[in-house]
C-alpha positions in Angstrom: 78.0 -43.0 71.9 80.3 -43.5 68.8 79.1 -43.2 65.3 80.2 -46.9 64.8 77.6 -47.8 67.7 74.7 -45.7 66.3 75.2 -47.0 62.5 75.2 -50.6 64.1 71.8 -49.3 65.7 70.2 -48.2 62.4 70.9 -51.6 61.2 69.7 -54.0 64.6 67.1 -51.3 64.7 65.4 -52.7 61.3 64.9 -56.3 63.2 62.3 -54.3 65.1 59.4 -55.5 62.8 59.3 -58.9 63.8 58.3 -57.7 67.5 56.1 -54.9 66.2 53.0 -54.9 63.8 56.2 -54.9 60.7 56.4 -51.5 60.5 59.3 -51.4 63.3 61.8 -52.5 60.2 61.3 -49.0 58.6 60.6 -46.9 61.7 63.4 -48.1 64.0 66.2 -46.9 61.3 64.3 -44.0 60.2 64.7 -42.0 63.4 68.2 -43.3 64.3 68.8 -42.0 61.0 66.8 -38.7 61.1 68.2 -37.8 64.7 72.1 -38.7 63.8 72.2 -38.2 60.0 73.3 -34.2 60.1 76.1 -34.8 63.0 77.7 -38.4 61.9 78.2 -38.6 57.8 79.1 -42.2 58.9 75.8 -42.9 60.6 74.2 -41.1 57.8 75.5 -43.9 55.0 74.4 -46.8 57.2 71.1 -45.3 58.2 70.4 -44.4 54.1 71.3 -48.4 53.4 69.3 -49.5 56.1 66.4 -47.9 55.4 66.8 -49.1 51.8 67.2 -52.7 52.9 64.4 -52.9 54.8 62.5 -50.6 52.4 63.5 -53.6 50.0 62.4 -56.8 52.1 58.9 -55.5 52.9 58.2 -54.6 49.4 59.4 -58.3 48.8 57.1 -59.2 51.5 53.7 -57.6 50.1 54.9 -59.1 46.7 54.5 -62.0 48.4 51.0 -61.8 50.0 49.7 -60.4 46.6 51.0 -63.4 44.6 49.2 -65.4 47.6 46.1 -63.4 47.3 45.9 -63.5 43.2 46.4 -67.5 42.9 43.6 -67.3 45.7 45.7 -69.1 48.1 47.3 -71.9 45.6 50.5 -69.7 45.8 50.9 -70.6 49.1 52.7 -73.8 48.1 55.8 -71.3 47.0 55.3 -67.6 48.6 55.6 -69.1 52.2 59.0 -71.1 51.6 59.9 -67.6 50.0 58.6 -65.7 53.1 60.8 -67.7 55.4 63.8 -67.4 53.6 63.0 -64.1 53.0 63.2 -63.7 56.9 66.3 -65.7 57.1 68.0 -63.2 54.3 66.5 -60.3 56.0 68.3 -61.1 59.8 71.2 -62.7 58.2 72.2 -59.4 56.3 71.2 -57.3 59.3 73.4 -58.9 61.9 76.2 -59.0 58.6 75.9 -54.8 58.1 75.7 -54.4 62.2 78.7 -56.2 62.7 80.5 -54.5 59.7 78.9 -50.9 60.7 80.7 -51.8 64.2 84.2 -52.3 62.7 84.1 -49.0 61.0 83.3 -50.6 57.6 80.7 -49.6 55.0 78.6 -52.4 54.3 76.0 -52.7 51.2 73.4 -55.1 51.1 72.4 -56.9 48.4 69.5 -56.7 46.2 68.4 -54.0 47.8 66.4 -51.1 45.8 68.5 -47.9 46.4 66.2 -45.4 46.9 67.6 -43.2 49.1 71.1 -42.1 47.9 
């Protein structure tokens, strides 16, 4: 497999979490990332973004539930609308950085918290 091929794994790999228990979104580009990141520098930029992005929309995601959980379910009313378009951003972007990890091209997301660099 080619490098472009792997990075666009590390980013499809991140939709993972909506057929697992949500976890699959970190997991899934974690060890594409760990097992390519030494032998592919180019694998190693997409796997560090992807990790960050879906690092990024989970945290957004328990943000979510807390503000659900400290308005004692009132929230609701404006966290779910949120959560849904926080799912819509999350697979749009993905498919966006796959496609663009495909072509060669670096892609960064937005809003995303870099934390690994």
């Amino acid at each position: 497999m080619n490098a472009n091929t792997i990075a666009m794994a590390c980013h499809l790999c991140g939709l993972l979490g909506y057929l697992a228990n949500g976890l699959g979104s970190i997991f899934g580009p974690l060890i594409v990332w760990i097992l390519k990141k030494d032998e592919m520098p180019f694998v190693d930029a997409h796997g560090k973004e992807a990790l960050n992005f879906n690092i990024s929309v989970m945290l957004y995601g328990i943000a979510l539930v807390v503000v659900t959980f400290l308005t004692f379910g009132f929230g609701m009313f404006l966290t779910v609308p949120l959560g849904l378009g926080l799912v819509v951003f999350h697979v749009y972007f993905a498919i966006r950085a796959a496609l663009a990890a495909n072509e060669g091209e670096m892609y960064r997301y937005p809003f995303t918290l870099r934390l690994l660099k």
